[in-house]
C-alpha positions in Angstrom: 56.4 207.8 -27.6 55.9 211.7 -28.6 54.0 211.2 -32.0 56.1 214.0 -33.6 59.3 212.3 -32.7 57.8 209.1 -34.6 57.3 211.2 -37.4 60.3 212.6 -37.2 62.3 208.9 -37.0 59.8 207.4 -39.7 60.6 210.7 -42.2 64.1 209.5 -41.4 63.8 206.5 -43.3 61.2 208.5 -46.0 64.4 210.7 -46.6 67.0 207.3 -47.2 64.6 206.5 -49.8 64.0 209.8 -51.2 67.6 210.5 -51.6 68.4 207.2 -53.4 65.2 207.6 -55.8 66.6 211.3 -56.8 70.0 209.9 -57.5 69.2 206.7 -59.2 65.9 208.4 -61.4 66.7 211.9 -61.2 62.7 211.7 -60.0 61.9 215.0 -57.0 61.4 213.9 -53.8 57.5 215.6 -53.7 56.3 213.0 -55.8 56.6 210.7 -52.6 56.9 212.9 -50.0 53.9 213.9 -50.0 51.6 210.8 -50.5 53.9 209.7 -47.6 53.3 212.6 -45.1 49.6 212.8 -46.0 49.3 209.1 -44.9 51.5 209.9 -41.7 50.2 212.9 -40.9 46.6 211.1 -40.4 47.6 208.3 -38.5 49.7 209.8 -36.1 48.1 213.2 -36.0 44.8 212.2 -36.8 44.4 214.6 -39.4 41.8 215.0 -42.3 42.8 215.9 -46.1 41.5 218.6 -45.7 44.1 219.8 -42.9 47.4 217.8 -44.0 47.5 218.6 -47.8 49.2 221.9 -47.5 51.2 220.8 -44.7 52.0 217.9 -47.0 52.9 220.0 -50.0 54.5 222.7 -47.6 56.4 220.3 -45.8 58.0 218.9 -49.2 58.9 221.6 -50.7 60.6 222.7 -48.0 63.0 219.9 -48.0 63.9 220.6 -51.4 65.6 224.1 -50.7 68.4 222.0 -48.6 68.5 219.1 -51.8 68.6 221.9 -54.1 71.5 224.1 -53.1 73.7 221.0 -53.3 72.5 220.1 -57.0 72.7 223.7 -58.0 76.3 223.7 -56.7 77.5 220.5 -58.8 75.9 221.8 -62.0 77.7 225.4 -61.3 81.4 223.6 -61.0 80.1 221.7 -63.9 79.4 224.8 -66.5 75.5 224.0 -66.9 74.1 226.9 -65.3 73.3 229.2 -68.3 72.8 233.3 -67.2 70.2 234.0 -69.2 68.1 231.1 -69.2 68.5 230.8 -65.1 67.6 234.9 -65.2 64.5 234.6 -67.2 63.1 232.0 -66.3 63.8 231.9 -62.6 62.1 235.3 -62.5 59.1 233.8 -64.0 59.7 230.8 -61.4 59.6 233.6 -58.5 56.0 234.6 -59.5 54.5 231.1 -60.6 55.9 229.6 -57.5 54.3 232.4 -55.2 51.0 232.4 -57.1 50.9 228.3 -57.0 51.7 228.6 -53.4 49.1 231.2 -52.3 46.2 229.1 -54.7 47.3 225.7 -52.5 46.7 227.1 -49.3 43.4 228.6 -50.2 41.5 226.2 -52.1 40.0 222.6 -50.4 42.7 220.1 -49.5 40.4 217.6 -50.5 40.3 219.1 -54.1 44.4 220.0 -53.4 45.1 216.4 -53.4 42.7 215.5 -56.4 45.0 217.8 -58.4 48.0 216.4 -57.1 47.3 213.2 -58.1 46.1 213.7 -61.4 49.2 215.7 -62.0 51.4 212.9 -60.9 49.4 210.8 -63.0 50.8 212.9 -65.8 54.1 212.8 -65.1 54.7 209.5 -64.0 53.1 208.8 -68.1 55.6 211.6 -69.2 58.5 208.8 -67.9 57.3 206.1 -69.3 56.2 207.3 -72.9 58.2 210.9 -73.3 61.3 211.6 -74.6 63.8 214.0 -74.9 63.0 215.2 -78.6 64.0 218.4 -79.6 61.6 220.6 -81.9 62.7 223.1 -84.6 61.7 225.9 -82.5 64.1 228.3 -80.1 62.8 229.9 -77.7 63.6 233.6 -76.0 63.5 235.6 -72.9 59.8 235.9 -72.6 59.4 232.4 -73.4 61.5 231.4 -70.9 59.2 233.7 -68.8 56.2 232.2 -69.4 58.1 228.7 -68.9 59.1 229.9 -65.3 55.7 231.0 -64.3 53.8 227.6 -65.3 56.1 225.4 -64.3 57.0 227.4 -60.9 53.0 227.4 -60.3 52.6 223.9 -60.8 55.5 222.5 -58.8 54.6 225.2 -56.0 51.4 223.5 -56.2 52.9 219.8 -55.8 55.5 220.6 -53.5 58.0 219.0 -55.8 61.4 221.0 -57.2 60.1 221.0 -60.9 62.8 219.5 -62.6 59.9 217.1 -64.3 58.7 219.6 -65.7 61.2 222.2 -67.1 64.0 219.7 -68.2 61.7 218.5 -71.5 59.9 221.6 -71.9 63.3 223.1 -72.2 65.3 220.5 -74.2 61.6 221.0 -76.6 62.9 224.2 -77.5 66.4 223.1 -78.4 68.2 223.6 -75.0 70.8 221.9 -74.2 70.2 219.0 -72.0 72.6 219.4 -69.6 71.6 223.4 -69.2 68.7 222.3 -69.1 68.8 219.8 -66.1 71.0 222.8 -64.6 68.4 225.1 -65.0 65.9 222.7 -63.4 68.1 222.3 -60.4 68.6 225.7 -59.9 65.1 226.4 -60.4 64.2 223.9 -57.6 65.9 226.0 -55.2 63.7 229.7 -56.4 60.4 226.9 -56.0 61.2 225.7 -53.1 62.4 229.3 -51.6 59.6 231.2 -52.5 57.0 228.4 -52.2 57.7 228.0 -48.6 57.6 232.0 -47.7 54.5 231.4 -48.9 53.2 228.7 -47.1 54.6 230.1 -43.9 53.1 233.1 -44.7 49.6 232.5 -45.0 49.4 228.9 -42.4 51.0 231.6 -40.4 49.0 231.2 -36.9 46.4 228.4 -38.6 44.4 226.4 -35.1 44.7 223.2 -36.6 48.3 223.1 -37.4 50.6 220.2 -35.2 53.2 221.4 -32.9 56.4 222.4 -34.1 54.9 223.7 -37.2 56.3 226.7 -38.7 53.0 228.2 -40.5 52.2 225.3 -42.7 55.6 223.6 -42.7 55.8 220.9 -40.4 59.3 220.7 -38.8 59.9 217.3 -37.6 58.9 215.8 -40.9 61.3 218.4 -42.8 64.2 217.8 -40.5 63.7 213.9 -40.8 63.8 214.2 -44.5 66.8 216.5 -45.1 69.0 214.5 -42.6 69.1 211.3 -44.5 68.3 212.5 -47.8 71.6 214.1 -48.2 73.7 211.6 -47.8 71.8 208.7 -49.4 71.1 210.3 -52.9 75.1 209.8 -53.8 74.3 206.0 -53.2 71.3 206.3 -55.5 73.7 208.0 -58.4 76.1 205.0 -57.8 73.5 202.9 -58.5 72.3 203.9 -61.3 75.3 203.4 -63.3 75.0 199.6 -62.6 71.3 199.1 -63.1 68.6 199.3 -66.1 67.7 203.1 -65.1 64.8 202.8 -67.7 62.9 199.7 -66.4 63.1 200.9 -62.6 61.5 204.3 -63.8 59.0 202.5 -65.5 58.2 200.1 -62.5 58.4 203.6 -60.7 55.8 205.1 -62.9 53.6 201.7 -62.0 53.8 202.8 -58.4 52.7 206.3 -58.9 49.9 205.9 -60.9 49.0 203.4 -58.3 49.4 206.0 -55.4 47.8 208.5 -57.3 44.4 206.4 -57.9 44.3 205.7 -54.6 44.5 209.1 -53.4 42.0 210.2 -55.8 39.6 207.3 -54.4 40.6 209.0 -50.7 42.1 208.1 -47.6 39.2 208.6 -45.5 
């Protein structure tokens, strides 16, 4: 069988899981995706770190433009999308998400994935051990600026929507926690938008890249994902109303770090 169309059917099943993960833990799809892909992407494709990092991190956040729109859409009917903090701070999204883009597809992928996984690392302790504690502080239009660009450059830089990292950054600074997860999913859909222009952009015409690749995004593996994704993360929202949420995010956590250490240890 065409390696690409095992990819494709495998990334399939990647998405099913994906989808139910976002719905049950409100966790981005990057944060497996692309552990997933790199691991695919080398034994089907035979290629390095080196080669299948940005078309790992490319590859995700392309998926997340699709996921994105439809999240966006349910916080809009539901009143959380606030005008000026989706203005602000998706303009400073714009820019972090192109700079974090442009710095992942010029630096090693070997180092790419070493930040990647510390990063996760980081999160997966923010689930565990952070809460959703409000400070004394507000915070205004430049603030929520300077939130964009950082959080836009990291998640650019992970291939992941960035909801893990705006929601409690935001709800920090007093905003409200539903505006705040509306924000994030809107934001997701600027990240993944921009991010991927970029990766196009500069993998644009790249010798090592696998067929059906458009610059660094890898098609088969996006199409795979977005197909089954859809329609299982409703499942995954279903189910978390009937199980312990908190336990399975911190078994989640478990795996992560897991992941994470060994892709800091290397695949190769």
């Amino acid at each position: 069988m065409d390696p690409n169309l095992e990819i494709l059917m495998l990334c399939a099943v990647l998405g099913s899981v994906v989808g139910i993960l976002a719905g049950l833990l409100g966790i981005g799809g990057g944060l497996v995706i692309v552990p997933a892909l790199v691991f695919l992407l080398h034994f089907f494709l035979g290629l390095g770190v080196e080669d299948s990092m940005p078309i790992a991190i490319a590859t995700s956040l392309s998926t997340v433009i699709m996921t994105g729109m439809s999240s966006a859409r349910s916080h809009y009917k539901l009143g959380n999308l606030d005008r000026r903090i989706i203005t602000y701070c998706g303009f400073g999204i714009a820019i972090g998400a192109t700079l974090g883009a442009h710095f992942a597809s010029h630096i090693s992928g070997v180092l790419l994935q070493r930040i990647f996984a510390v990063l996760v690392i980081v999160i997966a302790l923010q689930m565990v051990f952070g809460g959703r504690k409000a400070s004394k502080n507000t915070i205004g239009n430049k603030g929520l600026g300077g939130i964009g660009i950082g959080s836009g450059f990291i998640a650019a830089l992970m291939g992941i929507g960035g909801g893990a990292l705006i929601v409690p950054v935001l709800v920090w600074f007093q905003v409200n926690i539903r505006k705040a997860i509306g924000c994030a999913a809107f934001s997701g859909i600027i990240i993944a938008v921009f991010g991927t222009l970029n990766f196009i952009y500069t993998g644009w015409e790249k010798p090592y890249l696998p067929e059906f690749s458009l610059g660094y995004v890898y098609l088969p593996a996006t199409l795979g994902i977005i197909a089954t994704s859809i329609l299982t993360a409703p499942i995954g929202a279903k189910l978390g109303q009937k199980l312990d949420v908190a336990k399975l995010k911190k078994v989640f956590a478990a795996f992560l770090v897991l992941v994470s250490i060994r892709m800091i240890i290397g695949i190769e």
